[in-house]
C-alpha positions as CSV (number, residue, x, y, z in Angstrom):
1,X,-18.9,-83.8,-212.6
2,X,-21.6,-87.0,-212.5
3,X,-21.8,-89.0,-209.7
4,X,-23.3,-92.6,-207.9
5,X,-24.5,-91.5,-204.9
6,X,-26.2,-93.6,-202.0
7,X,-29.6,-92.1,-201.6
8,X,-33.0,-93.4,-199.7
9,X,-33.9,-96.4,-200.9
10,X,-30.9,-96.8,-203.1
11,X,-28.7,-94.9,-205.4
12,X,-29.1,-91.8,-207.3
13,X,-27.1,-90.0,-210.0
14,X,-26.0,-86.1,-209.5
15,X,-23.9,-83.3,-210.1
16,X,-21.2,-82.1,-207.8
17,X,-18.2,-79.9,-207.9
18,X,-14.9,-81.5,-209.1
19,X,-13.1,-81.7,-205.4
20,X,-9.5,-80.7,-204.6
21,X,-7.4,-83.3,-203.6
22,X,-6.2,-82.9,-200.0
23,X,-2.5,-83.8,-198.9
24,X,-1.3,-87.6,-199.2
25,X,-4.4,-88.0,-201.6
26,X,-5.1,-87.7,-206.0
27,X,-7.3,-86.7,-208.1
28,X,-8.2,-89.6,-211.1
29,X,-10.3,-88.6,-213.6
30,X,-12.1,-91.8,-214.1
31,X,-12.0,-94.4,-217.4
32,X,-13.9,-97.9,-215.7
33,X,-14.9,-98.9,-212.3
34,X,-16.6,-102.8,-211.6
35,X,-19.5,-103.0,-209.6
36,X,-18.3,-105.8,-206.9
37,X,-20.0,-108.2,-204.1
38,X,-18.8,-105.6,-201.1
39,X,-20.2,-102.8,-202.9
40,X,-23.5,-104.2,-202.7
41,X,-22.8,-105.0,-199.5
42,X,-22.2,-101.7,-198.4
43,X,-25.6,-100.6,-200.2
44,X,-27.1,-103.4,-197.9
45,X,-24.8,-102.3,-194.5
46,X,-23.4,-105.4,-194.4
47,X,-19.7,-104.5,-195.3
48,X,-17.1,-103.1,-192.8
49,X,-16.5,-100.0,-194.7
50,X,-19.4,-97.9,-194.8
51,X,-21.1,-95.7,-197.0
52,X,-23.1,-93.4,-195.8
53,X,-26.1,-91.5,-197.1
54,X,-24.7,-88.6,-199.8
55,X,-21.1,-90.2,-200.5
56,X,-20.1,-91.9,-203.8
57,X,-20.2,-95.1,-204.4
58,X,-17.3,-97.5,-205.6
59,X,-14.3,-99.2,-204.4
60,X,-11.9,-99.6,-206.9
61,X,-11.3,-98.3,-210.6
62,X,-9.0,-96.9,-213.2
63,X,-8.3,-93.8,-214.4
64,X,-5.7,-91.2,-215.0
65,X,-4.1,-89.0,-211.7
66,X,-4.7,-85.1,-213.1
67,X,-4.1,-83.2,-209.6
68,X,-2.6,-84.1,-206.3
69,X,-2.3,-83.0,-202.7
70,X,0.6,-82.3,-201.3
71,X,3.5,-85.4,-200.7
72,X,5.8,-87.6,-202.5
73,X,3.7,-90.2,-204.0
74,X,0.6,-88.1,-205.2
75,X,3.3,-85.4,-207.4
76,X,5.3,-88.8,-208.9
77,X,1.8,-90.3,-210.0
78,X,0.8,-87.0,-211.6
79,X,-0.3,-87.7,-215.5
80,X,0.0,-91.2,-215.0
81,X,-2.5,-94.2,-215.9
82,X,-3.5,-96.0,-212.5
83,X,-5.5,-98.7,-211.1
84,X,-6.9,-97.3,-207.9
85,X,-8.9,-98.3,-204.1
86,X,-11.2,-96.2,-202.3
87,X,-11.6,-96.9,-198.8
88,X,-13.8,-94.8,-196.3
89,X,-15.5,-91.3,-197.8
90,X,-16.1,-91.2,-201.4
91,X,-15.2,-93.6,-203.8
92,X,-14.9,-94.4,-207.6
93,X,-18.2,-94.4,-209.4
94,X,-18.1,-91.0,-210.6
95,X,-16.0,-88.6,-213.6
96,X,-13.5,-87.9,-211.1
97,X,-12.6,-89.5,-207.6
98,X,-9.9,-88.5,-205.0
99,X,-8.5,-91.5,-203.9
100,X,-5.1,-92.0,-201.5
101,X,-1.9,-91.9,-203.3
102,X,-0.6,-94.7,-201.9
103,X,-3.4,-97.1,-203.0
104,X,-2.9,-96.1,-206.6
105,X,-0.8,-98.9,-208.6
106,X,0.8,-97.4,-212.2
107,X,-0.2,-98.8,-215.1
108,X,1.8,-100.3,-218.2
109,X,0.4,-98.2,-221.2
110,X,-0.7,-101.4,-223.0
111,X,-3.0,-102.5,-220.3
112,X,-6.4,-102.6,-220.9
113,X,-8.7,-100.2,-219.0
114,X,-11.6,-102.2,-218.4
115,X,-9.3,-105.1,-217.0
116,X,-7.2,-102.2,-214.7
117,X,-10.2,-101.4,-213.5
118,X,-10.8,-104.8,-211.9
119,X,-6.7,-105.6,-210.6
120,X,-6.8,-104.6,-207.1
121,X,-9.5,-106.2,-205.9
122,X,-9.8,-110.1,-207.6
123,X,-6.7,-110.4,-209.4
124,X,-4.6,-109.2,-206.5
125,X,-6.6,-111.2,-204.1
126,X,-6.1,-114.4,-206.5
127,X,-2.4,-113.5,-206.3
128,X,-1.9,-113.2,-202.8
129,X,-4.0,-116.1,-201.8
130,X,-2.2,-118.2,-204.0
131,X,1.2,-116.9,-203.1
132,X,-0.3,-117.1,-199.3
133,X,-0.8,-120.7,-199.5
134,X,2.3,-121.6,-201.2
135,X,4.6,-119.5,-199.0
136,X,2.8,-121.8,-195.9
137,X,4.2,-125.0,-197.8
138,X,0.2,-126.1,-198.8
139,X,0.7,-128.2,-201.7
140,X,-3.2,-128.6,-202.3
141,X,-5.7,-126.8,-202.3
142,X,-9.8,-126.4,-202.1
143,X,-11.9,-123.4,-202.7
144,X,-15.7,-122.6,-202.5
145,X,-17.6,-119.9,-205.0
146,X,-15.0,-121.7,-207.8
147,X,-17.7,-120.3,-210.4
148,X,-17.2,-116.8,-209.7
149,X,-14.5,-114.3,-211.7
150,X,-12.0,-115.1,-208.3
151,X,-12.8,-118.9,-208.4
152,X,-12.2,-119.0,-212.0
153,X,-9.0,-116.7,-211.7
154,X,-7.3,-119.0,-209.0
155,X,-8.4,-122.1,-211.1
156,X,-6.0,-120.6,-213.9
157,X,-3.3,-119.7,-211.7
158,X,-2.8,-122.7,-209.4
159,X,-3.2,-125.0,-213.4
160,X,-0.4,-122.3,-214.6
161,X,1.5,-123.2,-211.1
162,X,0.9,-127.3,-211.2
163,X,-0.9,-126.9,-207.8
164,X,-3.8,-128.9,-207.4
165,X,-7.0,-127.4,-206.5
166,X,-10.6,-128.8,-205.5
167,X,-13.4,-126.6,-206.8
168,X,-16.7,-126.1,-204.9
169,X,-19.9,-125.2,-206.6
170,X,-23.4,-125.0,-206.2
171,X,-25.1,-125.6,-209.2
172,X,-24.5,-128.7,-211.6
173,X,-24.5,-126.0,-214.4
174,X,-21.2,-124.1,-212.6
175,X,-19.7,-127.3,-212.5
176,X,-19.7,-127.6,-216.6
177,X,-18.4,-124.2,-217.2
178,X,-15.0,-124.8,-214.7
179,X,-14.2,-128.3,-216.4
180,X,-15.5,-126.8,-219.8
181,X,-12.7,-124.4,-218.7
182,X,-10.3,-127.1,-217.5
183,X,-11.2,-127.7,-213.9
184,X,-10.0,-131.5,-213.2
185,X,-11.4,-131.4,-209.5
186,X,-15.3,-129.9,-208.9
187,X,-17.7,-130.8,-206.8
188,X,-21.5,-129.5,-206.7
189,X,-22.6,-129.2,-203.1
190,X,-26.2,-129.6,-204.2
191,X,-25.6,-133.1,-205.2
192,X,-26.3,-136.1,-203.0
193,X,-23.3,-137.2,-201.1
194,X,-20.8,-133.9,-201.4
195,X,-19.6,-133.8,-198.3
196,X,-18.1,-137.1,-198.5
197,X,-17.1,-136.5,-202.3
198,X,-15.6,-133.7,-201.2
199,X,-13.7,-134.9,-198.3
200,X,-12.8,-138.2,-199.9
201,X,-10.9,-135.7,-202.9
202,X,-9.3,-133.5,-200.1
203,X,-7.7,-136.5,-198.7
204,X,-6.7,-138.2,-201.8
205,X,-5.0,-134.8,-203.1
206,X,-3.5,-133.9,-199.6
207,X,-5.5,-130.8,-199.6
208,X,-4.4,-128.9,-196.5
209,X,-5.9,-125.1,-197.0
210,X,-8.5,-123.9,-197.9
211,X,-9.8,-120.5,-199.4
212,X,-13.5,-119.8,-198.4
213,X,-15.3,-117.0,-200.0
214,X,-18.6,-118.0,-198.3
215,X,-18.5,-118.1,-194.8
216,X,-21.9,-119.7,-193.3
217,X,-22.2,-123.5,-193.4
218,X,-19.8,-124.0,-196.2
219,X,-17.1,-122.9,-193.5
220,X,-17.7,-125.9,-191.1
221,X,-18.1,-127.8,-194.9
222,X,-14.6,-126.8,-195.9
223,X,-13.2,-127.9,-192.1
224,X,-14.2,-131.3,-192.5
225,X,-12.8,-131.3,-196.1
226,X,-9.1,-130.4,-195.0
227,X,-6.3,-132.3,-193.7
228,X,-4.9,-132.3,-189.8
229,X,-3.2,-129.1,-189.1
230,X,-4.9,-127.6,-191.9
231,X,-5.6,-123.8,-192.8
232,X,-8.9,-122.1,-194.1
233,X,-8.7,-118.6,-195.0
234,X,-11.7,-116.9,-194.8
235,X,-11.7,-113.8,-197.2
236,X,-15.5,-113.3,-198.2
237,X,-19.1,-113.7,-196.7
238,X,-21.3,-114.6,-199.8
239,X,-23.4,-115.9,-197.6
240,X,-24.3,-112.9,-195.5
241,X,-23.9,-115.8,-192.4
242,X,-21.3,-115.8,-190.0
243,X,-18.7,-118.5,-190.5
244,X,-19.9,-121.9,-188.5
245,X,-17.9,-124.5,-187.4
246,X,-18.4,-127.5,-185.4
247,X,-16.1,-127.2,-182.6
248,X,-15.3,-130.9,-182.4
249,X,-13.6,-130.7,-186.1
250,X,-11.7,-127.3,-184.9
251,X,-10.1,-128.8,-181.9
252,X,-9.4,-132.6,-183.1
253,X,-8.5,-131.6,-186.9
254,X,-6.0,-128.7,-185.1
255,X,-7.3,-126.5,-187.7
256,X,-5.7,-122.7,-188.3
257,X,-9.3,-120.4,-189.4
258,X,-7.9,-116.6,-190.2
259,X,-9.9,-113.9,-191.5
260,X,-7.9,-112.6,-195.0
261,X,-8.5,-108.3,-196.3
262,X,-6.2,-107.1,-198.7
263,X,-6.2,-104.2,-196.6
264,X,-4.3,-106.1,-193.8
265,X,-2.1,-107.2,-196.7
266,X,-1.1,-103.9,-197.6
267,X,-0.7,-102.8,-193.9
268,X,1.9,-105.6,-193.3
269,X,3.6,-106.1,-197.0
270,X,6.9,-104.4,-197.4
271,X,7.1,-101.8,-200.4
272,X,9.4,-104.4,-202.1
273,X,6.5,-106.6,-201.8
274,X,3.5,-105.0,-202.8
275,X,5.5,-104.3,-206.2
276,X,6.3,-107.3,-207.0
277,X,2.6,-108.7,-206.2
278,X,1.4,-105.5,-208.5
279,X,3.6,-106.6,-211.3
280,X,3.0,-110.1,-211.1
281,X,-0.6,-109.6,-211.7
282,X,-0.8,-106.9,-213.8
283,X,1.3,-108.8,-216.1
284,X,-1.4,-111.8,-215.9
285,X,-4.4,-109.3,-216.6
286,X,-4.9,-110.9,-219.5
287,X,-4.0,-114.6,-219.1
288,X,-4.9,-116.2,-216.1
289,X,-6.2,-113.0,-214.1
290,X,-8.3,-112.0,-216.9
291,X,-12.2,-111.1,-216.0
292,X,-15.3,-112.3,-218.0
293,X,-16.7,-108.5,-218.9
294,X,-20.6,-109.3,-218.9
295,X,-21.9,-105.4,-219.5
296,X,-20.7,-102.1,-219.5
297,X,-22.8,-99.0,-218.3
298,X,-22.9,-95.3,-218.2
299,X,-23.5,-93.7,-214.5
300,X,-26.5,-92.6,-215.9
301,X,-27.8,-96.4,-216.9
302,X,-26.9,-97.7,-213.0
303,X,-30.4,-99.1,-212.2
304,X,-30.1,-101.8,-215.1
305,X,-26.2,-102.4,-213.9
306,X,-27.2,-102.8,-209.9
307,X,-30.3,-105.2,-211.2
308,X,-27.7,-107.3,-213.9
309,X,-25.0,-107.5,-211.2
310,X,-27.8,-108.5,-208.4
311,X,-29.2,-111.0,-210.6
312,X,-26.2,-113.0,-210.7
313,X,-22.5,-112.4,-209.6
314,X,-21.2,-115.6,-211.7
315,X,-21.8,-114.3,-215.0
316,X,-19.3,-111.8,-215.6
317,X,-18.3,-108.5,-214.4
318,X,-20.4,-105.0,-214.7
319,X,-18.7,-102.0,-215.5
320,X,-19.3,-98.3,-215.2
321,X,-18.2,-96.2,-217.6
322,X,-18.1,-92.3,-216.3
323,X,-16.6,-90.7,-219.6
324,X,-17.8,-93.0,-221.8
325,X,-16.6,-95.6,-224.1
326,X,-14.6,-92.9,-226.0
327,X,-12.4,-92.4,-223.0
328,X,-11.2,-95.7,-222.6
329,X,-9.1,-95.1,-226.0
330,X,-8.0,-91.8,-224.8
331,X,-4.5,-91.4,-223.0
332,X,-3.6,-88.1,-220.8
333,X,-0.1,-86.7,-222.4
334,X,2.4,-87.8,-220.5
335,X,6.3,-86.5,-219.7
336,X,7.8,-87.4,-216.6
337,X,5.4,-86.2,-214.4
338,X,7.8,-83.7,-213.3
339,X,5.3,-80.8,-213.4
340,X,1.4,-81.2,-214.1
341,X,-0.7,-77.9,-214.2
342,X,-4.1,-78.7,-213.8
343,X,-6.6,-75.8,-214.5
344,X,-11.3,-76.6,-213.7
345,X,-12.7,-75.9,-216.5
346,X,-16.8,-76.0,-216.1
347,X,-18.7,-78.4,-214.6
348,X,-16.9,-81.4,-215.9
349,X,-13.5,-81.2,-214.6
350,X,-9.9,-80.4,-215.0
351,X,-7.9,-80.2,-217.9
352,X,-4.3,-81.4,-217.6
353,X,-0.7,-79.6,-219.2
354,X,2.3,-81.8,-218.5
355,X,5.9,-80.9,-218.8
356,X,8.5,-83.4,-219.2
357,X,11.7,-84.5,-217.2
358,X,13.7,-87.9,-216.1
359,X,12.0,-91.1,-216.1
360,X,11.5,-92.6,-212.8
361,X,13.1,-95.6,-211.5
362,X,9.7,-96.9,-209.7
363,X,8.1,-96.7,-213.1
364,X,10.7,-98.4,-215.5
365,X,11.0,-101.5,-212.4
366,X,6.7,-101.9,-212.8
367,X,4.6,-98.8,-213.9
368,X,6.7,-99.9,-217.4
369,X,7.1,-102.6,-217.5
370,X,6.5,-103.8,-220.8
371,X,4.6,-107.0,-220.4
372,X,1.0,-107.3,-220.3
């Protein structure tokens, strides 16, 4: 099989063996995987997961499970169409990636690839934040980086929900897109008199939390912003600087600051819960946790996708394609997932013979859902 490795100086493309799933773990032969911010941040050693020299790249993707270790999970997602996580060894930018069963969501048939590809990173996070917020009785909000694909996805959601929501750009240019896109709150920090804008807004609307995607200055920026007793959750470091905040504002102002992973979130959600959050966005994939696709790209083509994604992160998502674009319109046959032989055949990869049985429960309550 192909793979994105990280190399000297970079990334490089090669050929290795298609692995073996170990116990607790599958094998997805792989339809799309984004490029995001915290893989470029683990090419620059500034993420918390590492990736060292020689391992593939990626940390998320979509794809269809064709072997699996031993366990529970791993045999039940067998022949199924998943969106998928890689944490610490190898990831998704390659024809085939062995991932961990359990952080493989099933897919409703009609969902689109490219947009699976992208759910458990942004739209999840969107989700969660939101759902955070609400479930802490915050009846307004404010978020930095409102340009981004995130930004733009909680801009939908909290319009969709009647929540009010204060959106922090940069550039003047950002600010037309979000109200060109509805945005009724925006503020460009590279304005004259922002801060105030911004805090006179937050008052006005009650805004009381605050999702920061920045870290850096715009932390201590958001703190002012927010009401007494208010909340910021810190989930991203655009910035590359550590979060700074002027201690006089944390103390009087009572403010809450908590770092926010969705790994923590799946460490402390209930089973019950992470369904419901997985079904909940994947039904919004493509409404109001849709991504702006800017360019898709064969492993082969990753120079110009790591230079287009570097250039700017605002402008739409970049996509690898391992298979090709031909394999996005393919679906692995499918029965119950019962039994799934899977047999190497050369250098590329497994082939897959399913037999068929009873339909799982787990599926028909979300794998099958039938909604988009």
């Amino acid at each position: 099989m192909q793979a994105l490795v990280r190399a000297e100086g970079g990334v490089a493309l090669v050929e290795r063996p298609v692995p073996d799933p170990p116990r607790g773990k599958v094998l997805v032969r792989v339809r799309a995987a984004p490029i995001n911010p915290n893989d470029l941040m683990a090419l620059d050693d500034t993420y918390e997961v590492e990736r060292p020299l020689g391992s593939i790249l990626g940390f998320e993707g979509c794809g269809t499970v064709v072997a699996a270790g031993d366990g529970v999970i791993g045999r039940f997602l067998l022949g199924r169409e998943v969106a998928c996580a890689a944490g610490e060894g190898d990831g998704t930018w390659a024809e085939y990636a062995v991932v961990d069963a359990i952080k493989c969501a099933p897919l409703d048939k009609r969902t689109d690839p490219q947009q699976a590809a992208m759910l458990l990173t942004n739209p999840m996070t969107a989700w969660v934040l939101l759902e955070t917020a609400r479930r802490g009785g915050h009846r307004a909000l404010v978020q930095n980086a409102a340009a981004g694909s995130l930004g733009k996805m909680l801009m939908r959601l909290c319009a969709s929900a009647k929540v009010p929501l204060v959106n922090v750009v940069r550039r003047r240019e950002q600010a037309e897109i979000l109200r060109t896109l509805g945005a009724e709150h925006v503020v460009v920090t590279s304005e004259p008199g922002a801060d105030a804008e911004l805090t006179t807004l937050c008052d006005k609307l009650g805004v009381t939390c605050a999702f920061d995607a920045v870290a850096g200055p715009s932390t201590g920026q958001l703190a002012k912003a927010v009401g007494i007793g208010g909340t910021i959750l810190v989930f991203g470091m655009l910035s590359g600087a550590p979060a700074q905040v002027d201690a006089n504002v944390l103390v009087f102002k009572r403010l809450t600051i908590k770092g926010f992973t969705m790994y923590e979130w799946l460490e402390s959600t209930s089973l019950l819960g992470k369904l419901r959050a997985l079904r909940a966005a994947q039904r919004r994939l493509a409404t109001d946790l849709k991504s702006e696709i800017r360019a898709t790209h064969s492993l082969a083509e990753h120079a110009a996708a790591l230079a287009l994604v570097r250039g700017a992160t605002t402008d739409g998502k970049v996509l690898f394609l391992p298979l090709g674009e031909r394999a996005l319109d393919e679906r692995e046959p499918v029965g119950s997932c019962a039994r799934v032989l899977v047999r190497p055949e050369g250098p590329r990869g497994p082939e897959a013979e399913t037999s068929s049985g009873g339909e799982s429960l787990f599926l028909g309550s979300f794998g099958s859902s039938g909604r988009n």
